[in-house]
N, C-alpha and C positions, 0 to 999 in steps of 0.2 A: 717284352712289352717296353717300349720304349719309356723317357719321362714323360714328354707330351702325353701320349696314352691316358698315362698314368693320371698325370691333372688331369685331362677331359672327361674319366669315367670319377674319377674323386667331384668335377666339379659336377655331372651327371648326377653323380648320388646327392651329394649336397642339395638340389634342384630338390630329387623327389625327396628326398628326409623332411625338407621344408614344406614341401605339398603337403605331405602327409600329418605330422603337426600341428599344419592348419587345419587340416580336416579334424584332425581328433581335438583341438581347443575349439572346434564350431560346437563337435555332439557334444563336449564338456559342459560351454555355454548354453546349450541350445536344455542340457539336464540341470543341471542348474537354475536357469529363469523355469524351468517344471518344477523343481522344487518349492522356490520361493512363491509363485504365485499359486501355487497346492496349498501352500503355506496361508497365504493372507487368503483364501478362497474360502477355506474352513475355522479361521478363526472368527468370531464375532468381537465386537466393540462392548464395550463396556455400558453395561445397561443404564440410560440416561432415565429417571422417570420423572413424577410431578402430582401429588394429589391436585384434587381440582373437588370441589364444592358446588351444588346443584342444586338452588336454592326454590322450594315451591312448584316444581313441574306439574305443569297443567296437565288433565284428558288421564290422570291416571284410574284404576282402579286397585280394588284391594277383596277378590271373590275367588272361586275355586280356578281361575285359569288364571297361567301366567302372565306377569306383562312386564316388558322390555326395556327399559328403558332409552330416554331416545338419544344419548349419549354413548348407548353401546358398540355402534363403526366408530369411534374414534379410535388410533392405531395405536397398540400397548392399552386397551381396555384391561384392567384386571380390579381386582378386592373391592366392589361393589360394598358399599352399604350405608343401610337406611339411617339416618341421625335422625328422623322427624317425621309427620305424615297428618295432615289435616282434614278430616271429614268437610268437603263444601257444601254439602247439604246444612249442616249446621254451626260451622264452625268449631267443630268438635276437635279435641286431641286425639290423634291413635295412638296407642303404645305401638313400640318399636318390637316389640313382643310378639306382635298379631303378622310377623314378615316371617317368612323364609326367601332367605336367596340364596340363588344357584343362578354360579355365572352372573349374565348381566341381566336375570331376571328376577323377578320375585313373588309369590304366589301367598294365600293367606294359611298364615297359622290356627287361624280361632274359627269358630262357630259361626261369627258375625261377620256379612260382608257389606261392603261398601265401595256402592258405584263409581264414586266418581271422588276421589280424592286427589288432596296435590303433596307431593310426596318430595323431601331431601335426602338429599345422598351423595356420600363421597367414593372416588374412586380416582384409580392413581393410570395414570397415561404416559405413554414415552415424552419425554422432551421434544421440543421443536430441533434443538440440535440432534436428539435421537433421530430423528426423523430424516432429518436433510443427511444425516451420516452414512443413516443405513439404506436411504434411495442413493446417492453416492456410491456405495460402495454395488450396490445393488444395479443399477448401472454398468459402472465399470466394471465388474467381474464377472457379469455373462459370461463375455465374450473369454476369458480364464478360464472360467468353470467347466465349460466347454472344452476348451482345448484340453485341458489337464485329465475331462474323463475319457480325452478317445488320448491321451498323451501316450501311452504305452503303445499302443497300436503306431502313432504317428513314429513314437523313437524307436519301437523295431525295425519300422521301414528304413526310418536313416539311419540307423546303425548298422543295419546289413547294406545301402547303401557304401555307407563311408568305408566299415568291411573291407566290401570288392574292391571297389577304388584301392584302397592301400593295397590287399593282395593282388592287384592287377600292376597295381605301381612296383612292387618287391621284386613279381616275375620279371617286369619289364627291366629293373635297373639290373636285376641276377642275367637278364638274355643281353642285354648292354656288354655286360664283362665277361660273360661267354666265348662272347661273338669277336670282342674284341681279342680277349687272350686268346682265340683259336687263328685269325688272323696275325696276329702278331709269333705265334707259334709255327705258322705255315710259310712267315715270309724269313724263319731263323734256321729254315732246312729241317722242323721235326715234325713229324706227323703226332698231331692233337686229338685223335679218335679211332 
């Protein structure tokens, strides 16, 4: 094998080492940005919240069924409860005694009911930045979430992908110096096989 040769299959090899490389710094990358947006996919933000105060609500009652109050869709509803409750038939006090609540409802504790009361109560809600945060992120990481649950299906393909590729590139550079050392052996008077 002459020197020429010899550079042309060294710079041949150099060629595919480099293909190859790059292929495997794509699936490195490509495992990688899987990681990190698995990562921010399953993490949550830090819970923003906010009591809020409900003062005299109308149409309520206070009798053997429950009732909801109308504050209840707002987003991070949680720890409902009664501060207060005014008979409008008479202007009467309720004790805060005569409530059960469960969730954002509340149902009577006592013997006596009463139709149509206006009722207080505090409960605590996400923040408006909770809010805009986690429609932000809720937005943007569909499209993640998504990909990260079929991710292993999608990096098997490209890793058997990238695979072939290199071992198609190994055979080729190995048939390269075959071919050539067998040439170069046929034109030095020795038989190569």
């Amino acid at each position: 094998m002459s020197k020429t040769d010899k550079m042309q299959a060294g710079k041949m090899i150099g060629e595919y080492a480099g293909i190859a490389f790059t292929l495997l710094g794509i699936l490195f990358g490509m495992m990688i940005m899987t990681f990190i947006f698995g990562q921010l996919g399953s993490n949550s933000i830090p819970n923003g919240t906010e009591s809020v105060s409900v003062i005299n609500e109308t149409g309520a009652w206070l009798n053997e069924t429950a009732y909801t109050v109308s504050n209840s869709g707002v987003i991070g509803f949680t720890g409902l409860t009664i501060t207060s409750a005014i008979n409008t038939t008479d202007n009467s006090s309720i004790a805060v005694g005569n409530f059960t609540v469960s969730g954002a409802t509340f149902t009577n504790a006592s013997a006596t009911t009463w139709p149509s009361i206006w009722v207080s109560y505090d409960y605590t809600q996400d923040t408006d930045a909770k809010k805009a945060t986690d429609q932000v992120q809720n937005n943007s990481l569909v499209a993640i979430t998504t990909y990260t649950a079929g991710a292993s299906t999608q990096l098997n393909t490209v890793s058997i992908a990238i695979i072939l590729i290199l071992l198609i590139g190994v055979f080729l550079v190995f048939w390269k110096i075959f071919v050539t050392n067998k040439k170069s052996s046929d034109t030095s008077g020795g038989n190569f096989g």
